[in-house]
MITORZA-686587 format. One record per residue (C-alpha): chain; residue in one letter; residue number from 1; x, y, z. Coordinates in nm, 4 decimals. Example, Ala and Ser with C-alpha at 12.3 -4.5 7.8 and 13.67 -1.06 7.14 Angstrom:
2
@kette=A; rest=A; nr=1; x=1.2300; y=-0.4500; z=0.7800
@kette=A; rest=S; nr=2; x=1.3670; y=-0.1060; z=0.7140
***
This chain:
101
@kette=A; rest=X; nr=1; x=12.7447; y=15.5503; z=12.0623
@kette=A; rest=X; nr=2; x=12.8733; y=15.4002; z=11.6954
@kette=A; rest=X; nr=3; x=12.7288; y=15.7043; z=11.5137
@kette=A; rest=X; nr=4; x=12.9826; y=15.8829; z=11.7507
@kette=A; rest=X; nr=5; x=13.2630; y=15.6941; z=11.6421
@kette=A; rest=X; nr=6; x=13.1298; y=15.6912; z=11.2519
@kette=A; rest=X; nr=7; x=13.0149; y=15.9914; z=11.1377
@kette=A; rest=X; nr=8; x=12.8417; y=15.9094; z=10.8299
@kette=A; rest=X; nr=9; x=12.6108; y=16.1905; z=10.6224
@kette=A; rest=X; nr=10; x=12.2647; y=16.1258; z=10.5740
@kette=A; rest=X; nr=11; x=12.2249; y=16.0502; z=10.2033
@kette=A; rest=X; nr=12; x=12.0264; y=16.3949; z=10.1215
@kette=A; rest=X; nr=13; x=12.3520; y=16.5737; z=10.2752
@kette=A; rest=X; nr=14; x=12.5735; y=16.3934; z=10.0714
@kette=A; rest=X; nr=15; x=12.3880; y=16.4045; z=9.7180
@kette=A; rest=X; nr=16; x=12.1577; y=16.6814; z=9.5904
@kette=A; rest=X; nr=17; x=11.8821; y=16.4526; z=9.3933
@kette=A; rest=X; nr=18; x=11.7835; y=16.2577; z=9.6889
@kette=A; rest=X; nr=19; x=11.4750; y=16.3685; z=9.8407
@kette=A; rest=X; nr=20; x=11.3288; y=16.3379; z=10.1582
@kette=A; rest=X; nr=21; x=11.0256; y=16.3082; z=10.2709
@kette=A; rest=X; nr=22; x=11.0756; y=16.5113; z=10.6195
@kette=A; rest=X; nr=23; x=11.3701; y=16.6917; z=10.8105
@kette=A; rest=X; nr=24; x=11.5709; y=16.4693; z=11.0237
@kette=A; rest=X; nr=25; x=11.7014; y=16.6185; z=11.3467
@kette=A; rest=X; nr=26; x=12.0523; y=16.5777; z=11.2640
@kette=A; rest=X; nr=27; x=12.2280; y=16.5158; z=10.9305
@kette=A; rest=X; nr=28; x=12.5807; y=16.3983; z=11.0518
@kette=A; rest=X; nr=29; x=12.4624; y=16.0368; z=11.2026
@kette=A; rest=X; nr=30; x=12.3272; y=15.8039; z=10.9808
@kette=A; rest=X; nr=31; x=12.5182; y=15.4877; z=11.0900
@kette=A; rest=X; nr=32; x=12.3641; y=15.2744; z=11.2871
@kette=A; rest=X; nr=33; x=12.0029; y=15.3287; z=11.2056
@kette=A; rest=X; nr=34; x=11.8102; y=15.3574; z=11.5529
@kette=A; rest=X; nr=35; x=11.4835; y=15.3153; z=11.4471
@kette=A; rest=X; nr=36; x=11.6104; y=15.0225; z=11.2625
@kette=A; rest=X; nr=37; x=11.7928; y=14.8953; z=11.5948
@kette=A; rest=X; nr=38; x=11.5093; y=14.9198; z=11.7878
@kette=A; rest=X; nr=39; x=11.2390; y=14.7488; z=11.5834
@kette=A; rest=X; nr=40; x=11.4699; y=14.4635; z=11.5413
@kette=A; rest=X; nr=41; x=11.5701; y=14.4352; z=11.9391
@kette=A; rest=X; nr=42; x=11.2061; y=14.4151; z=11.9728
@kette=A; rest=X; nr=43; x=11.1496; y=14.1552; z=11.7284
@kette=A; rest=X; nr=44; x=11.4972; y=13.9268; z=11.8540
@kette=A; rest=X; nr=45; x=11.3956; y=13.9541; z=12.2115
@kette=A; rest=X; nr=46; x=11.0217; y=13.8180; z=12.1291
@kette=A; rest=X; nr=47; x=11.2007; y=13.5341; z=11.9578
@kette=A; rest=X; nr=48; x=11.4520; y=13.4543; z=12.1991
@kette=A; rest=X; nr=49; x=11.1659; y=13.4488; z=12.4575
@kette=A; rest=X; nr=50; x=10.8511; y=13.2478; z=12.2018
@kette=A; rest=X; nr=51; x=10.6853; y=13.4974; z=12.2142
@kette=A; rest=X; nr=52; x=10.3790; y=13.4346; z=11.9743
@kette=A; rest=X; nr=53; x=10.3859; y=13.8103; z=11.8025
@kette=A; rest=X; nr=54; x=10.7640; y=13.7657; z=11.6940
@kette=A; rest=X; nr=55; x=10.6703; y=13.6865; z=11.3295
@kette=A; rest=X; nr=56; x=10.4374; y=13.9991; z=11.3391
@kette=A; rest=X; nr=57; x=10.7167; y=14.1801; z=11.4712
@kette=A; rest=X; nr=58; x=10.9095; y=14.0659; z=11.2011
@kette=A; rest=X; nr=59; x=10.7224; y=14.2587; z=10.9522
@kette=A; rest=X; nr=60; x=10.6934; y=14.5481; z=11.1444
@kette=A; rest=X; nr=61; x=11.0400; y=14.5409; z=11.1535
@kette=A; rest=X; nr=62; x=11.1242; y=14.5078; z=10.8133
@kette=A; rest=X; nr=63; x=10.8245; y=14.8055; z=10.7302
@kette=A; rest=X; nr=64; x=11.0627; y=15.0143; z=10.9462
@kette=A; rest=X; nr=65; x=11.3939; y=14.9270; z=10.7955
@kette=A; rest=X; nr=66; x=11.2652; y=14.9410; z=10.4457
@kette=A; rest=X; nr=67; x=11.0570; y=15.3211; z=10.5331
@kette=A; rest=X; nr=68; x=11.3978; y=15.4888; z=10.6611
@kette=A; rest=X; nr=69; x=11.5734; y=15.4137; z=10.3603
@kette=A; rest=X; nr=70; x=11.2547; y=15.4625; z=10.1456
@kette=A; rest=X; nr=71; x=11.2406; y=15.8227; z=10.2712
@kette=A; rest=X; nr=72; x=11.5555; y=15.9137; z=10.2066
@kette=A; rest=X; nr=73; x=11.7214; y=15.9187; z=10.5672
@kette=A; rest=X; nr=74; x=11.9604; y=15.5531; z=10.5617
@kette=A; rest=X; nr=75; x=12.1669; y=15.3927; z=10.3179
@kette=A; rest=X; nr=76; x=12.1014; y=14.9968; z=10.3459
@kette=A; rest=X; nr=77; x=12.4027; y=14.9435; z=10.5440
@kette=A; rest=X; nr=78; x=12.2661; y=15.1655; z=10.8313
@kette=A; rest=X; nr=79; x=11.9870; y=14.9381; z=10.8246
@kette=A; rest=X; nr=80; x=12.2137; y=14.6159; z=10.8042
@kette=A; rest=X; nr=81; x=12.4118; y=14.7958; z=11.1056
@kette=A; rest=X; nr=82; x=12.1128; y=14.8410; z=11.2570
@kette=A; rest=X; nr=83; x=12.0121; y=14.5088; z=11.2618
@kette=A; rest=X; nr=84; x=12.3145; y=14.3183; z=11.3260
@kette=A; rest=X; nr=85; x=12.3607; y=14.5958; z=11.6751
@kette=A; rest=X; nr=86; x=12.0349; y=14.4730; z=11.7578
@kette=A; rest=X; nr=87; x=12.1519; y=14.1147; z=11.7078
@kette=A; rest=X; nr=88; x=12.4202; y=14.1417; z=11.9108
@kette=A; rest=X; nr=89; x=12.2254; y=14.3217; z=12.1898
@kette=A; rest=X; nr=90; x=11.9425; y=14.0898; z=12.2117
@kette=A; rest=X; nr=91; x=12.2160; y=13.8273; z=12.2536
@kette=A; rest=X; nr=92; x=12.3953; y=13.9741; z=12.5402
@kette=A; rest=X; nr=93; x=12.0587; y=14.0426; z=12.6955
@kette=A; rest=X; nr=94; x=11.9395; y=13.6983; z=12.6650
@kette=A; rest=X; nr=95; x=12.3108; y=13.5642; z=12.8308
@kette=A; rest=X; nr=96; x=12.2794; y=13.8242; z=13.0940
@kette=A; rest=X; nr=97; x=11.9049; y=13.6858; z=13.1496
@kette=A; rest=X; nr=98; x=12.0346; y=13.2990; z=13.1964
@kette=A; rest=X; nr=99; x=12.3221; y=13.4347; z=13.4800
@kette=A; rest=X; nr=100; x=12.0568; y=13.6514; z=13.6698
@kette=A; rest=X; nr=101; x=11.7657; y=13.3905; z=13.6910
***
């Protein structure tokens, strides 16, 4: 829904000497990164709940923030969007949780 509302290039549609390492499915919507958001969630949600794997989702995380701008798809403030989304979400979620049960 953001990458609606900011329509940010990929950086290999924006400058010619960045290279990627595949073809993206769209070049218009870089910000927020999704793949980014989602690790993230995953990782916020396991430590909001003590989960014991949060710390290994953690690095996972990070391995999948750090890849998408690595390949040439994000700049680091889709990743920082990403993340701070995810934040937010997982936050809400929890809240929601505590009203529910």
């Amino acid at each position: 829904m953001i990458g609606l509302v900011v329509k940010e290039k990929r950086p290999a549609a924006t400058f010619n000497n960045v290279k990627q390492m595949f073809v993206p499915v769209s070049y218009w919507k870089a910000f927020p990164s999704d793949h980014t958001m989602f690790a993230f969630t995953a990782f916020f949600m396991a430590l909001i709940f003590g989960l014991p794997a949060a710390l290994a989702l953690l690095s996972l995380a990070l391995w999948v923030a750090w890849g998408r701008v690595f390949c040439g798809l994000h700049y680091p403030i889709d990743i920082l969007g990403g993340i701070t989304v995810a934040a937010f979400v997982s936050i809400f979620s929890w809240y929601l949780y505590l009203l529910v049960f």
